[in-house]
N, C-alpha and C positions, 0 to 999 in steps of 0.2 A: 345603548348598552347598559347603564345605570338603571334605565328605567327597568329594562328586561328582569336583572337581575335583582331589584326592588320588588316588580311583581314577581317572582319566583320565590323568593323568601316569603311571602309575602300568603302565597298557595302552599306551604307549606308547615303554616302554625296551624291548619285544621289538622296535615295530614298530622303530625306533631302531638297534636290532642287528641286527636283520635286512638291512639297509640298507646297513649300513656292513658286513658279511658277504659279503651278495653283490658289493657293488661290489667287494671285495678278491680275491674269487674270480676275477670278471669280468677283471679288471685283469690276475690271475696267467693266464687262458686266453689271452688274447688275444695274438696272433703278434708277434715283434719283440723286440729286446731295447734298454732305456734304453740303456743304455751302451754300447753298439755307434750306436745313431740319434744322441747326443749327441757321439761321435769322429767318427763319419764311419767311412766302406768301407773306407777307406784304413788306418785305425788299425790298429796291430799288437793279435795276440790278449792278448799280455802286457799292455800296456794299457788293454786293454778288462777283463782279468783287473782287473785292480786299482783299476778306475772301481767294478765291482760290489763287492768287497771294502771300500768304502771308504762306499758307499750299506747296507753290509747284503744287497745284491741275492744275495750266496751262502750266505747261511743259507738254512735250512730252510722252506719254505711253514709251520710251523708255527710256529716262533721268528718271523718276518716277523708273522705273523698276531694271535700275543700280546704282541708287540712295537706291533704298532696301535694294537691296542685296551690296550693298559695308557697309552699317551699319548693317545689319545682322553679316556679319563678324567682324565686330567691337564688336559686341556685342549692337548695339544700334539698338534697334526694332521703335526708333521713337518719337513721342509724341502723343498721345489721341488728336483727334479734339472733343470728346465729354468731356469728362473729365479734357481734359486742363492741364495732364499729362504725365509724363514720362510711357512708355509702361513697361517699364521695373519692375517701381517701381511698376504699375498697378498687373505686375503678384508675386509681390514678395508678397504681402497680400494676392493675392486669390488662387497663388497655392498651398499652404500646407492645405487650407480647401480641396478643389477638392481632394487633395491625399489623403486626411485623410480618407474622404468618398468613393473613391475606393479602399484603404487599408481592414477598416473596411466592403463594402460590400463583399469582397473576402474571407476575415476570416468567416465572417456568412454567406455565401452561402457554405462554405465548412465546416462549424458544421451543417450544413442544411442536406449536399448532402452526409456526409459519413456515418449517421446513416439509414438513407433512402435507399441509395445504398445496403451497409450490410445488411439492413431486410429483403430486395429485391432476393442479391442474394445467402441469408443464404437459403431461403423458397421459390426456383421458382417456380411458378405457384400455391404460397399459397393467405393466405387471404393478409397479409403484403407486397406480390407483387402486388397484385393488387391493393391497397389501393394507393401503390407509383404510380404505372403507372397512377392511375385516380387523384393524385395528381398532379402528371408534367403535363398531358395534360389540366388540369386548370389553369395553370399557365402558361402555354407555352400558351396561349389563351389571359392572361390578358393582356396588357397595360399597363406600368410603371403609367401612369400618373391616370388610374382605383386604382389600388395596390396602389399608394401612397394617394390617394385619401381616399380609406376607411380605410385604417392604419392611418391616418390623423384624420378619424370623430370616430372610435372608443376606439385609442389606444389614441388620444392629444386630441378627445372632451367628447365624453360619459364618456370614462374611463382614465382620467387625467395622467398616469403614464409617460407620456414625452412630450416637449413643441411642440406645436399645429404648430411653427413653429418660423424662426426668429433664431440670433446667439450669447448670449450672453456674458456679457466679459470675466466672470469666464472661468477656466479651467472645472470645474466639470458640470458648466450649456453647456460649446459646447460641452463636449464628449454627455450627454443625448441629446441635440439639432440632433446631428450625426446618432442617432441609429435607429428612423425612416423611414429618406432618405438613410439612408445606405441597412437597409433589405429592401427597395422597389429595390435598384439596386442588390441585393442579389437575391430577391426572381425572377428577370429576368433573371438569368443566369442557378438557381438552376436545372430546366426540363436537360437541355446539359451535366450538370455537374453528375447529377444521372445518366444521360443514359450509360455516359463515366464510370463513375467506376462500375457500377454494371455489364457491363459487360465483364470489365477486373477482376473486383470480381468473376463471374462465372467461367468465365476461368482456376483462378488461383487455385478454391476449387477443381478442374479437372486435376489439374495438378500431373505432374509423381513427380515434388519435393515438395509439399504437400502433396503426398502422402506418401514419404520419408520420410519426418520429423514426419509425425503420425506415422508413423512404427518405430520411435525409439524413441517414449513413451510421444512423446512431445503435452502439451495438448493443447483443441481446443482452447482456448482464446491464448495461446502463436504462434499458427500458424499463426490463423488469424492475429493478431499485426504484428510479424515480419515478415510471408513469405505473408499474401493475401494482408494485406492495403500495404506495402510496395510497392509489384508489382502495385498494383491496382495507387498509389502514382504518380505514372511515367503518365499515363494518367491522373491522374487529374491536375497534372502542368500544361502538354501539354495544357486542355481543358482551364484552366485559364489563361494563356501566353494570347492565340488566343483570349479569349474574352476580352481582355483589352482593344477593341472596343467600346465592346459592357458597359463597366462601364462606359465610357467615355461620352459616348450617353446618357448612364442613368444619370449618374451625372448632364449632360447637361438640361434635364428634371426635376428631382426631386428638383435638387437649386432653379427653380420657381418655382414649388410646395410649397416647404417648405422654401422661402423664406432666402435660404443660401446664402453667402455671396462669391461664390467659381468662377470659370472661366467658367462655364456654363451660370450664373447670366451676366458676363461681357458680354462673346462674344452674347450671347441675344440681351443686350442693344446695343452693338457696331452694332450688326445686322440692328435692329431696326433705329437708329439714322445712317445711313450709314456712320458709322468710319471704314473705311478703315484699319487702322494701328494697332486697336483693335482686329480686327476680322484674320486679316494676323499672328498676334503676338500670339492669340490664337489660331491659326490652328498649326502654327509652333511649338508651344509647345506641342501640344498633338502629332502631327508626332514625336519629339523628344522622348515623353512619349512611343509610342506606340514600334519604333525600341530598347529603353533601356526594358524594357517589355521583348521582340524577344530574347534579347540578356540575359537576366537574366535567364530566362524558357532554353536555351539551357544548359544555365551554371548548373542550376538544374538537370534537363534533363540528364546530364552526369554525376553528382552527383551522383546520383538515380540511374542511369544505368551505371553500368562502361564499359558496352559493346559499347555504345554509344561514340566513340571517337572524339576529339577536332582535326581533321586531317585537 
């Protein structure tokens, strides 16, 4: 187990580098200059001379580059040319929103996806299958930014039951501020996540040890619990591991939508205002995010499955 988990950390400082490689590349191709967006049109070149001289921005693509990466390994991601901050401190605010909201979208997209799946593949080819199929393929169709949109004008305008958007200080008013943008990145994942258990749900209602455990008196609701969602269980980790992508993108999305206050909101702005050290420091983090993710889903994965070994 140690060693597993040794080597797996271990395959993961490339991916790591690689990451935080390309985003610095990315950053240096991309058109515009900091110091010039940060004065203004108007600023003189001397100026603007001496904003970059003073960020580093006139050294060399290579002095830049192992200047990164020797404070990455420090742990020092930098300081904010837009914000006029430490990076560091930058993500220490915004990442427990960002996580909170793709915590909560993963929990409601899996009360979403395992009543759905079950109805699915309790009744194939009934009315409740079909109702699920023409469900996912509506939603497999929409657009984060549609879905947040009208859960936005109906659930925070028409029908007031959660804020319209915005994050505020209370504990009670973010968790309601969360639930929103959380089921618009739920309801993007939901179509993958039914298709995956339902039909390892079919499977398992077909199976030679469900058929076992009914033949020795045990009834349908206790089969289903312990031998279908269980089995069925193992695929839907899997399906959520791998979309940890895909929350990350929606989170990205939905904090301008609804005006959250998370690492989607930052690397936006960092985008936007070409900060550099904002946008590198947010990328780095979500490859961080996405390989701890890789690595928890296996850990489950083997939980779940004890056939599955940590070799």
């Amino acid at each position: 187990m140690m060693r597993w988990l040794a080597r797996r950390l271990l395959l993961a400082v490339p991916v790591v580098w690689g990451v935080i490689t390309i985003s610095f590349v990315l950053m240096r191709l991309s058109p515009g200059d900091p110091a010039r967006t940060a004065l203004g049109d108007k600023a003189s070149q001397a100026a603007v001379d001496a904003l970059r001289r003073q960020w580093g921005l006139d050294q060399s693509l290579g002095a830049q580059y192992l200047g990164y990466l020797g404070g990455v390994v420090r742990g020092d991601l930098g300081r904010s040319l837009y914000f006029r901050s430490p990076i560091s401190g930058l993500l220490e605010q915004r990442l427990p929103v960002t996580l909170a909201l793709m915590v909560l979208g993963a929990v409601i997209a899996a009360a979403i996806a395992v009543p759905l799946a079950s109805a699915g593949a309790a009744r194939s080819g009934g009315v409740a299958d079909h109702v699920t199929r023409l469900l996912n393929a509506v939603l497999q169709g929409a657009p984060a930014f549609l879905v947040g949109g009208l859960l936005l004008l109906f659930l925070g305008v028409k029908v007031p039951i959660f804020p319209a958007g915005g994050y505020p200080q209370s504990w009670g008013g973010r968790a309601l501020a969360l639930v929103l943008p959380a089921l618009t990145i739920a309801l993007g994942i939901v179509p993958l996540l039914v298709r995956g258990l339902r039909a390892a749900m079919a499977e398992s209602l077909t199976s030679e040890y469900v058929a076992f455990a009914r033949s020795k008196g045990l009834g349908e609701r206790v089969v289903r619990t312990r031998y279908v969602l269980r089995n069925a269980g193992i695929s839907g980790v899997s399906i959520l591991g791998i979309q940890v992508g895909a929350l990350a993108s929606g989170a990205l999305v939905v904090e301008q939508v609804f005006a959250i206050p998370g690492m989607g909101s930052m690397l936006m702005t960092g985008i936007l205002n070409r900060d550099y050290l904002v946008v590198q420091g947010c990328t780095f983090v979500f490859g961080l995010l996405v390989v701890v993710v890789y690595l928890l889903t296996d850990l489950a994965y083997a939980r779940l499955d004890p056939r599955a070994r940590l070799a």
